[in-house]
Backbone as CSV, one residue per row, in Angstrom:
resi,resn,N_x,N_y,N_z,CA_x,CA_y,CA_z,C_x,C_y,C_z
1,UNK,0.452,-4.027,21.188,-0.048,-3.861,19.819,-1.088,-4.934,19.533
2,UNK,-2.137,-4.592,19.512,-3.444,-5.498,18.719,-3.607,-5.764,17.052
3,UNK,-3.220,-7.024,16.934,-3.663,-7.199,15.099,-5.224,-7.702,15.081
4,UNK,-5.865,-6.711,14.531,-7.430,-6.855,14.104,-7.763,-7.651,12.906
5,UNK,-8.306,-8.030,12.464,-9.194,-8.319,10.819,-9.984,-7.626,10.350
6,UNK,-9.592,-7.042,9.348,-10.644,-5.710,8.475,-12.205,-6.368,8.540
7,UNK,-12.189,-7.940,8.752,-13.233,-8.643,7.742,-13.596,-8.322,6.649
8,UNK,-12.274,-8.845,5.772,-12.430,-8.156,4.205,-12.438,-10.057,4.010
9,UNK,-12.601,-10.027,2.258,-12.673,-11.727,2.130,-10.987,-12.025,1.932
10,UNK,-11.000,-12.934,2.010,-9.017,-13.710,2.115,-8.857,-13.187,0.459
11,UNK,-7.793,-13.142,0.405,-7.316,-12.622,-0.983,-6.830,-14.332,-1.572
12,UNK,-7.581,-14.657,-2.616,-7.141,-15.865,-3.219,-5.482,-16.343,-3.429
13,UNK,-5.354,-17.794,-3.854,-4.077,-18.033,-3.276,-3.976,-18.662,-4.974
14,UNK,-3.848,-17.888,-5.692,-4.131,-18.681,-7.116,-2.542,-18.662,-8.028
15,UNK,-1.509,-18.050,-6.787,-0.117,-18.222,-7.564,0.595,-18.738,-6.927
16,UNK,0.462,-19.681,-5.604,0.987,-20.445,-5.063,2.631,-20.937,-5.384
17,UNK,2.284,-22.125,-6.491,3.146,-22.724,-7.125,4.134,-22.092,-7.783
18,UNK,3.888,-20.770,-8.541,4.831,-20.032,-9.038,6.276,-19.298,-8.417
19,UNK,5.196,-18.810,-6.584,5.951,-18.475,-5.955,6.728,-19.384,-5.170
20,UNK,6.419,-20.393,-4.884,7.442,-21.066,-4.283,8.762,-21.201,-5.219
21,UNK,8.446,-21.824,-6.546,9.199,-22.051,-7.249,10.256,-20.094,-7.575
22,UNK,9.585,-19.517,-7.049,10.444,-18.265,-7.777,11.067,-17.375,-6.452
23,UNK,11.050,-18.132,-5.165,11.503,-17.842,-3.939,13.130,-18.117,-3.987
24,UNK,13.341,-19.402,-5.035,14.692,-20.101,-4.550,15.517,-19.424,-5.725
25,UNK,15.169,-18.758,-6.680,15.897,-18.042,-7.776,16.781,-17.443,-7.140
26,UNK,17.792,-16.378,-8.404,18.766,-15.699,-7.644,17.952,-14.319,-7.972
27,UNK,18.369,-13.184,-7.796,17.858,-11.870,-7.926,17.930,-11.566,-9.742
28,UNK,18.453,-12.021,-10.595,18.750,-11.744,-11.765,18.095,-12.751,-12.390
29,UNK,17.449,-14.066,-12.134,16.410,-14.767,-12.146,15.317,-14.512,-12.275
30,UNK,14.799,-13.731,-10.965,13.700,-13.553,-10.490,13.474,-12.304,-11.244
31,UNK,14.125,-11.501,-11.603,13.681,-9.753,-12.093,13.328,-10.834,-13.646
32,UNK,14.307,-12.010,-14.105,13.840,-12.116,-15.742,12.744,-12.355,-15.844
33,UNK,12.273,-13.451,-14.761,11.300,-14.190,-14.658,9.870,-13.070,-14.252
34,UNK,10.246,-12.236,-13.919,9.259,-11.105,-13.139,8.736,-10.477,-14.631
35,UNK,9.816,-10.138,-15.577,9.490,-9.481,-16.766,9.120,-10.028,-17.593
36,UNK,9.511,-11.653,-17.750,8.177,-12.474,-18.452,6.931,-12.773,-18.398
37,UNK,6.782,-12.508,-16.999,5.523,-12.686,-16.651,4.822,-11.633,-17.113
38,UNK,4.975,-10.457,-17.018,4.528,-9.095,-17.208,4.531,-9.432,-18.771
39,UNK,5.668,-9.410,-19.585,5.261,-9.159,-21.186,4.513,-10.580,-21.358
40,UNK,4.045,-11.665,-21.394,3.345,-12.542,-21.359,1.788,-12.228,-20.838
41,UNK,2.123,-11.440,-20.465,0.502,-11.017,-19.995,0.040,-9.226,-20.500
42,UNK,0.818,-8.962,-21.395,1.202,-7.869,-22.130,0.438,-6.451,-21.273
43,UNK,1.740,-6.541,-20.416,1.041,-5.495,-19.395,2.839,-5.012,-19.328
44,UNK,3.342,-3.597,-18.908,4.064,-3.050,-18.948,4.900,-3.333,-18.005
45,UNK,6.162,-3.793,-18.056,7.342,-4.155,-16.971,7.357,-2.864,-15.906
46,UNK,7.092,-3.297,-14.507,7.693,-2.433,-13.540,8.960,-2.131,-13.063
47,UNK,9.399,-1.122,-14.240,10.571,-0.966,-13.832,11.146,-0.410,-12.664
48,UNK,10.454,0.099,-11.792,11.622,1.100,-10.644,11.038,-0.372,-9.888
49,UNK,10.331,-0.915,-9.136,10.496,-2.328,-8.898,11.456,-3.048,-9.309
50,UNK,12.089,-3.613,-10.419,12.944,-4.549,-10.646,14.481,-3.496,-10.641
51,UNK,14.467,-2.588,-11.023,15.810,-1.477,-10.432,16.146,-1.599,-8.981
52,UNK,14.688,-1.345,-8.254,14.765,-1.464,-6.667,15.837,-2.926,-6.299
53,UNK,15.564,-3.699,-6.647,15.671,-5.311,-6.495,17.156,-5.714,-6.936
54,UNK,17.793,-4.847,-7.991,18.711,-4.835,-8.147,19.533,-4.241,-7.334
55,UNK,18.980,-2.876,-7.012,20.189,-1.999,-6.348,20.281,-2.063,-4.669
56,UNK,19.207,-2.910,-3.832,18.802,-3.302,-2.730,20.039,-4.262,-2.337
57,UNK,20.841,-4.178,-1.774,21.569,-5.498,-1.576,20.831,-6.220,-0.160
58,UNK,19.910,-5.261,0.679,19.047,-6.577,1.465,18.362,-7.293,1.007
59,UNK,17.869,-7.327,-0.222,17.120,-8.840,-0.915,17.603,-9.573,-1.473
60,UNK,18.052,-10.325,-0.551,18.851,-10.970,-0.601,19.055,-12.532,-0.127
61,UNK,17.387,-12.781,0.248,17.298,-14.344,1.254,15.976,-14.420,0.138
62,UNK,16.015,-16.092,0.422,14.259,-15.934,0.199,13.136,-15.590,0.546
63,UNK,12.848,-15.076,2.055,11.985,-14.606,2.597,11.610,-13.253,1.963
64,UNK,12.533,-12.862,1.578,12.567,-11.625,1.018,11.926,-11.556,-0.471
65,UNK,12.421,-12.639,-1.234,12.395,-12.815,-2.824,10.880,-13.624,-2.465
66,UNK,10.498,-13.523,-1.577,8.934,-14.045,-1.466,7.931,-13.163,-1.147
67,UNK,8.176,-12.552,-0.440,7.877,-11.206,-0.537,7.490,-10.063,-2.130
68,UNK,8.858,-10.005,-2.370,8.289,-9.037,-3.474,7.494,-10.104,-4.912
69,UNK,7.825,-11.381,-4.495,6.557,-11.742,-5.545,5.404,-11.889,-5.434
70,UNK,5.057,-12.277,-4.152,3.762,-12.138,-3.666,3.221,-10.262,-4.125
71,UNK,4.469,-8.996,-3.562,4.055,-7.740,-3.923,3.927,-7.530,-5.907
72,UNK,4.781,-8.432,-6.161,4.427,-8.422,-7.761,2.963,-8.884,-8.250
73,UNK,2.871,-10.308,-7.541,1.625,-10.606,-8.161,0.116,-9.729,-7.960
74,UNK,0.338,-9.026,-6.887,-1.136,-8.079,-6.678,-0.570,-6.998,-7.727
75,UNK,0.336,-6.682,-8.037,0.526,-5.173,-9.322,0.454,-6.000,-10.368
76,UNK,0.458,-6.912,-10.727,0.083,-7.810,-11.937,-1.356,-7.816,-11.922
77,UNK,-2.101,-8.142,-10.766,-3.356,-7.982,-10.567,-4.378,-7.035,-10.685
78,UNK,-3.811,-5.663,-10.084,-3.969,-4.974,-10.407,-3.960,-4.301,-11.709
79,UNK,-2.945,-4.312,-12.485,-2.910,-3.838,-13.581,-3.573,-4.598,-14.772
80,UNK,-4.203,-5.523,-14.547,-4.876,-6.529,-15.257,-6.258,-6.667,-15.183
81,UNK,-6.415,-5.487,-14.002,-7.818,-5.064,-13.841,-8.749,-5.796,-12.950
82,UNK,-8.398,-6.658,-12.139,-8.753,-6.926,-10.911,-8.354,-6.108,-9.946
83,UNK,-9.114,-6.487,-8.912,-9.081,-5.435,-7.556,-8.737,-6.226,-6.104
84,UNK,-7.522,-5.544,-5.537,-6.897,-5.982,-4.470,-8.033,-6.219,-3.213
85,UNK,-8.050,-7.254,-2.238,-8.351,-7.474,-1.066,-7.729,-7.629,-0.032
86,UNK,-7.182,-6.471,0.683,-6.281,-6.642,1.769,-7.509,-7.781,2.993
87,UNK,-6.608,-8.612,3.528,-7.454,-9.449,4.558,-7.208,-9.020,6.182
88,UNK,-6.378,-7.970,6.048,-5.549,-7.667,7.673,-4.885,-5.988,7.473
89,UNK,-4.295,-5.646,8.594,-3.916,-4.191,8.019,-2.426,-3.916,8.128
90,UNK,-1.970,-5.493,9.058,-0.349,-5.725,8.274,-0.244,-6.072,6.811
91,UNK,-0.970,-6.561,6.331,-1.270,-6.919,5.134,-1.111,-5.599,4.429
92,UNK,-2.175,-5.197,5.077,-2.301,-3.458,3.776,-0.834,-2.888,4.044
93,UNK,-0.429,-2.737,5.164,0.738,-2.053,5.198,1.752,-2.364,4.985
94,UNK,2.436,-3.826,4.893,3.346,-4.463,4.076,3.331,-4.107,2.505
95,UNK,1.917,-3.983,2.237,1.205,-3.514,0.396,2.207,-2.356,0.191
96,UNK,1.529,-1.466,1.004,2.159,-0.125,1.116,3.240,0.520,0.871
97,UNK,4.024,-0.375,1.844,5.459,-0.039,2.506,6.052,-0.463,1.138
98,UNK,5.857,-1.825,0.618,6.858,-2.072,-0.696,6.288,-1.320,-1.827
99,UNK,5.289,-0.900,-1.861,4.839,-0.315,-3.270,5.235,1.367,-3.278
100,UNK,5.770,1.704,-2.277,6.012,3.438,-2.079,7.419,3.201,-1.440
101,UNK,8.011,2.296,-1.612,9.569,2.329,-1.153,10.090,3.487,-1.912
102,UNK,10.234,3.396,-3.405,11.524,4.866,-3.799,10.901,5.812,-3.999
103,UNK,9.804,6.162,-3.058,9.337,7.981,-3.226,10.619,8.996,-2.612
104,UNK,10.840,9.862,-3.267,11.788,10.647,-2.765,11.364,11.982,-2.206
105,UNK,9.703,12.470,-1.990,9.809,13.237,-1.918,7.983,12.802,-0.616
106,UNK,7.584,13.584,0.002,6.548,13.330,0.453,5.200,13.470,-0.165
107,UNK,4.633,12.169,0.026,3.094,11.975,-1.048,1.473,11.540,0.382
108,UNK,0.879,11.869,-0.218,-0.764,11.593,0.487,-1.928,11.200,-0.226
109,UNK,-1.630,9.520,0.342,-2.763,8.948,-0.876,-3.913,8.445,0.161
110,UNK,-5.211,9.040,-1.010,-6.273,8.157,-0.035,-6.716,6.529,-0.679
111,UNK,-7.014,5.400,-0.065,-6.976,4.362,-1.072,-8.522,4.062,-0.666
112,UNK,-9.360,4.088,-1.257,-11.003,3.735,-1.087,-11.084,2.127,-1.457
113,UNK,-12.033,1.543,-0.751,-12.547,0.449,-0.672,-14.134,0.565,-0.939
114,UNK,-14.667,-0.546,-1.891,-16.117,-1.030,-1.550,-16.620,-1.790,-0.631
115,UNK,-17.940,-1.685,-0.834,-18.267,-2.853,0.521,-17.897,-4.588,0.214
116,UNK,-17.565,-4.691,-0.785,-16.708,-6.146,-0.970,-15.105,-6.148,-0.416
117,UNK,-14.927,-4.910,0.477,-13.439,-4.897,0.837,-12.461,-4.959,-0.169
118,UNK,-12.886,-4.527,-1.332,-11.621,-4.478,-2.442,-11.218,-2.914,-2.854
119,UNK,-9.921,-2.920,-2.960,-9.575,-1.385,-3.288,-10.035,-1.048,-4.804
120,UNK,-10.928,0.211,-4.990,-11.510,0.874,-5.874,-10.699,1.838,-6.392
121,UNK,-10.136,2.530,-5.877,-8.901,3.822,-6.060,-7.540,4.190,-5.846
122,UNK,-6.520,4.221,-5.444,-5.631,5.064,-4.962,-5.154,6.189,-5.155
123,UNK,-5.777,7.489,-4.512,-5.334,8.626,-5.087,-4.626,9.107,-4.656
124,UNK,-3.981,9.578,-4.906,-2.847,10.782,-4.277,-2.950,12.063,-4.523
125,UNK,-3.315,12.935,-3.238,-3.936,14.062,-3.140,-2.979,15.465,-2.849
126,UNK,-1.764,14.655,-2.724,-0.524,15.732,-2.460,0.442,15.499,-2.127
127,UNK,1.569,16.100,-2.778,2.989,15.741,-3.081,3.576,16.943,-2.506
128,UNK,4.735,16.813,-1.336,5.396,18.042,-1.312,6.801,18.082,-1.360
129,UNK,7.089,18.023,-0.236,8.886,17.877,-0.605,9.584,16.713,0.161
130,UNK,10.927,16.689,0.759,11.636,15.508,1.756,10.798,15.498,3.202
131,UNK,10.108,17.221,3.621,10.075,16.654,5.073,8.298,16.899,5.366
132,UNK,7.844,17.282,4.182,5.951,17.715,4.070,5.780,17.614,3.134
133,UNK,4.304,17.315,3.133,3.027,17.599,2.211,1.652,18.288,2.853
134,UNK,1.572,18.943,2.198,-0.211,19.829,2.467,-1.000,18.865,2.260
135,UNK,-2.042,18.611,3.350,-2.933,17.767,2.559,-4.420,18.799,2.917
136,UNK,-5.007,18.617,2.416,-6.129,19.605,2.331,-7.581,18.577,2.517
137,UNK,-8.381,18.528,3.579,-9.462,17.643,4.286,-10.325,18.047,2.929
138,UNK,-10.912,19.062,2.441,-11.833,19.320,1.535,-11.610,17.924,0.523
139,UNK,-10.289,18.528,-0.179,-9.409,17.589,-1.144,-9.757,15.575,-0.793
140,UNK,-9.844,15.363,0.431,-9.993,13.939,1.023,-11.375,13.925,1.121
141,UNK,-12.822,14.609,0.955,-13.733,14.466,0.983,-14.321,14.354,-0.591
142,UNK,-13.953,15.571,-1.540,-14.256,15.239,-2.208,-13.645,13.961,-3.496
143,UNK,-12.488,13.426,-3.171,-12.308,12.002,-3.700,-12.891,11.175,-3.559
144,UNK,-13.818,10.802,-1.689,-14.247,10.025,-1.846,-15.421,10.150,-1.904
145,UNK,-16.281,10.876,-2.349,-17.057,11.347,-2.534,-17.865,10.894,-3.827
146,UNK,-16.371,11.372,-4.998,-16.915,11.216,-6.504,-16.412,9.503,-6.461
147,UNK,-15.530,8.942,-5.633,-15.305,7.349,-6.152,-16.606,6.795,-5.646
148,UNK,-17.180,6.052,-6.806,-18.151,5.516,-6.963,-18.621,4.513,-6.057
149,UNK,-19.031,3.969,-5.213,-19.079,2.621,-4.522,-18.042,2.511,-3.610
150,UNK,-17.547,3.732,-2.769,-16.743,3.723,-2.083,-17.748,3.444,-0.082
151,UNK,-17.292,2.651,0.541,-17.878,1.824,1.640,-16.430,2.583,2.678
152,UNK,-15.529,2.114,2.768,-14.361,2.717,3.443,-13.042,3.080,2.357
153,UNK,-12.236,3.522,3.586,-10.741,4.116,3.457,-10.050,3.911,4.254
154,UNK,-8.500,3.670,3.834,-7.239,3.745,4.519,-6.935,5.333,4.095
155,UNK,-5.866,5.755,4.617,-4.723,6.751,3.843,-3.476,6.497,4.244
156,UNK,-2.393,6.689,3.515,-1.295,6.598,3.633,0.083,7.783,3.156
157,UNK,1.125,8.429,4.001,1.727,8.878,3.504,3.052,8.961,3.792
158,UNK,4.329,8.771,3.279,5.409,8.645,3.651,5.922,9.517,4.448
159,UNK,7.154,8.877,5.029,8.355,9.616,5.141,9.740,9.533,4.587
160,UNK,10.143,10.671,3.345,11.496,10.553,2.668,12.266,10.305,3.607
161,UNK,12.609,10.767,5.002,14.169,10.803,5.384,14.048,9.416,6.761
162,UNK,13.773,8.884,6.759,13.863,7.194,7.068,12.414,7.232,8.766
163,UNK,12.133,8.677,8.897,11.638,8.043,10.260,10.047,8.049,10.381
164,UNK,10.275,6.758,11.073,8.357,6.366,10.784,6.950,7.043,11.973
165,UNK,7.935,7.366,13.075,7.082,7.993,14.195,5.985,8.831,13.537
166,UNK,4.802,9.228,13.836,4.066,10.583,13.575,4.266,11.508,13.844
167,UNK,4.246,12.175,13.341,4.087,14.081,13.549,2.723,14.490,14.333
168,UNK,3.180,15.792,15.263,1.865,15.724,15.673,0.987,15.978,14.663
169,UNK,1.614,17.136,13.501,0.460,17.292,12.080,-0.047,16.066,11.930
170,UNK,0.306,15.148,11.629,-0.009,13.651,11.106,-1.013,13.327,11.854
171,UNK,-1.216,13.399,13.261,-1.995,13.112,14.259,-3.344,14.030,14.079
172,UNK,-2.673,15.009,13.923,-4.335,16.331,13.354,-5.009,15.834,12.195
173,UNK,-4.245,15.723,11.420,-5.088,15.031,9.907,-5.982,13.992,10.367
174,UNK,-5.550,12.825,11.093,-5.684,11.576,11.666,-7.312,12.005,12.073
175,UNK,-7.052,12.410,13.271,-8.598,13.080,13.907,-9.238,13.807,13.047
176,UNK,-9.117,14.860,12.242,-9.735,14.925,11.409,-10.861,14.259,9.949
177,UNK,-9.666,13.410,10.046,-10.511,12.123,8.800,-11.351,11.202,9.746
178,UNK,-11.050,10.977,11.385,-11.687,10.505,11.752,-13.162,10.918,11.679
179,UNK,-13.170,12.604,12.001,-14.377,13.350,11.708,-15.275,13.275,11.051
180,UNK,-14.369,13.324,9.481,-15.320,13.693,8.451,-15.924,11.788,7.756
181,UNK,-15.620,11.188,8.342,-15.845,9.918,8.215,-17.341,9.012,8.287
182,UNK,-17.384,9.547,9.656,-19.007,9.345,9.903,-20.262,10.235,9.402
183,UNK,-20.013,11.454,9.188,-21.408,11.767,8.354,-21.058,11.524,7.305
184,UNK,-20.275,11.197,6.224,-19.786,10.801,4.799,-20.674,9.181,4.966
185,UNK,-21.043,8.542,6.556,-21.051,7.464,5.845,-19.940,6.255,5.203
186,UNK,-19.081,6.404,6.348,-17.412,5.864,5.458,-16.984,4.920,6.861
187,UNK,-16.394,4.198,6.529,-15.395,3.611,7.619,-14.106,3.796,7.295
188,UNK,-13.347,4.812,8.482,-11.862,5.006,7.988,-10.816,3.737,8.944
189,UNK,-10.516,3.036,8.007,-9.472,1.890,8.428,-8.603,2.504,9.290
190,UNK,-7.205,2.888,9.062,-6.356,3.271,8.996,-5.501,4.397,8.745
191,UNK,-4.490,5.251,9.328,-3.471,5.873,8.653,-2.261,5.231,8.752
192,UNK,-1.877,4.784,7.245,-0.292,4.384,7.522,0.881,4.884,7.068
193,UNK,1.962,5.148,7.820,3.170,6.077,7.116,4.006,5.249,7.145
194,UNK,4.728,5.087,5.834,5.464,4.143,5.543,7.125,4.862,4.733
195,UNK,8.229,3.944,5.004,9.243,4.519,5.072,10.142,3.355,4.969
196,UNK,11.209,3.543,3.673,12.304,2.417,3.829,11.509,1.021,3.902
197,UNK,10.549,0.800,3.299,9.997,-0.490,3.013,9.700,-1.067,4.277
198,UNK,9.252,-0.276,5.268,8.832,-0.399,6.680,7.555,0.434,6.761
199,UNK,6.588,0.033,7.740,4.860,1.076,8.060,4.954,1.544,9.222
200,UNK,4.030,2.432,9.625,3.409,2.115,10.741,2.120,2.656,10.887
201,UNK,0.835,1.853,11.933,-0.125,2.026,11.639,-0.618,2.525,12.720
202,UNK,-1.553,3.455,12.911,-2.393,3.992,13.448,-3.065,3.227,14.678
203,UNK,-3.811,2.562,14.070,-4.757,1.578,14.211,-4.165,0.128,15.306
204,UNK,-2.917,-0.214,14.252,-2.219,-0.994,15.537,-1.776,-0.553,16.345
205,UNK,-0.918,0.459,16.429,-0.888,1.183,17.704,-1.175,1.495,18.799
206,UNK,-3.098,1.525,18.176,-4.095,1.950,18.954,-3.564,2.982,19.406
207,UNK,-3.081,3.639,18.106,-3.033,5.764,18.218,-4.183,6.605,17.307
208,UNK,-4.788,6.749,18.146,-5.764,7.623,18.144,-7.235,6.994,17.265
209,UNK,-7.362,5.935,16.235,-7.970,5.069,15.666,-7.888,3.715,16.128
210,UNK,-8.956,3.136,17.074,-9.229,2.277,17.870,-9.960,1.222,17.822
């Protein structure tokens, strides 16, 4: 397995102090402290996040409770109207994996980037049931198409019932977006399917995106 660098810019380190200090909390701590932060910055509590956190009994170390604050502070970021910079594509897919943990059903998002390497979009182009989704190539062209200042793309789409391998479908889509990529003018990062707060990537693999 090869770990690459998008050469996107480092994602600033501007909550440092908070997180250390909010690593050593207990879980009923950290969710209060998670929801102050949020109404203090009068942006809407993530609730199936702090439910997750509760009903998870593996978060349960600090490595862990460092983790989802570091994943808090980019949805704070986000929702505050700044724009994420993944610096790596464990990076993106760690993003991923915790931010689409309780989908219950199968989803297909495309996430566009500008040429400053910051995410511009995340759309989700199709929802189907526990073991598929349709995704439709037209549907993935014209998103990125109309997103404005779009330079590249990842895509990403789960699996409800825990297993992360690809499908060969998954693999057709794959080559396909590889396709439609270069006359669009696009650089396609990645496909990552993520599952149980676990990824897997394409790209590291070095399956079929190289």
């Amino acid at each position: 397995m090869k770990y690459e660098s998008i050469n996107l810019l480092e994602e600033p380190q501007t909550a440092a102090s908070d997180e250390k200090t909010a690593v050593i909390m207990t879980r009923n701590e950290l969710i209060d402290n998670a929801s102050k932060i949020l109404k203090e910055a009068g942006i809407d509590t993530i609730q199936q996040l702090a439910k997750q956190l509760k009903s998870n009994q593996k978060i349960k170390n600090d490595a862990q409770r460092e983790v989802f604050i570091e994943f808090l502070r980019k949805e704070l970021a986000l929702r505050a109207g700044e724009r994420l910079k993944p610096s790596s594509y464990p990076e993106m897919g760690e993003y991923l994996a915790e931010k689409y943990v309780d989908l219950d059903t199968e989803e297909f998002h495309v996430i566009s980037l500008n040429t400053a390497g910051q995410i511009i979009a995340d759309d989700c182009l199709a929802v189907g049931d526990r073991r598929s989704a349709v995704v439709d190539i037209s549907k993935v062209m014209r998103s990125l198409i109309l997103n404005k200042g779009v330079a590249a793309f990842f895509v990403m789409h789960n699996h409800p019932a825990g297993i992360l391998e690809p499908s060969k479908a998954d693999d057709r889509i794959t080559k396909k977006l590889l396709r439609i990529a270069k006359p669009l003018g696009l650089t396609f990062y990645d496909h990552f399917i993520v599952s149980d707060g676990n990824y897997y990537s394409y790209r590291l693999n070095e399956n079929i995106i190289k």
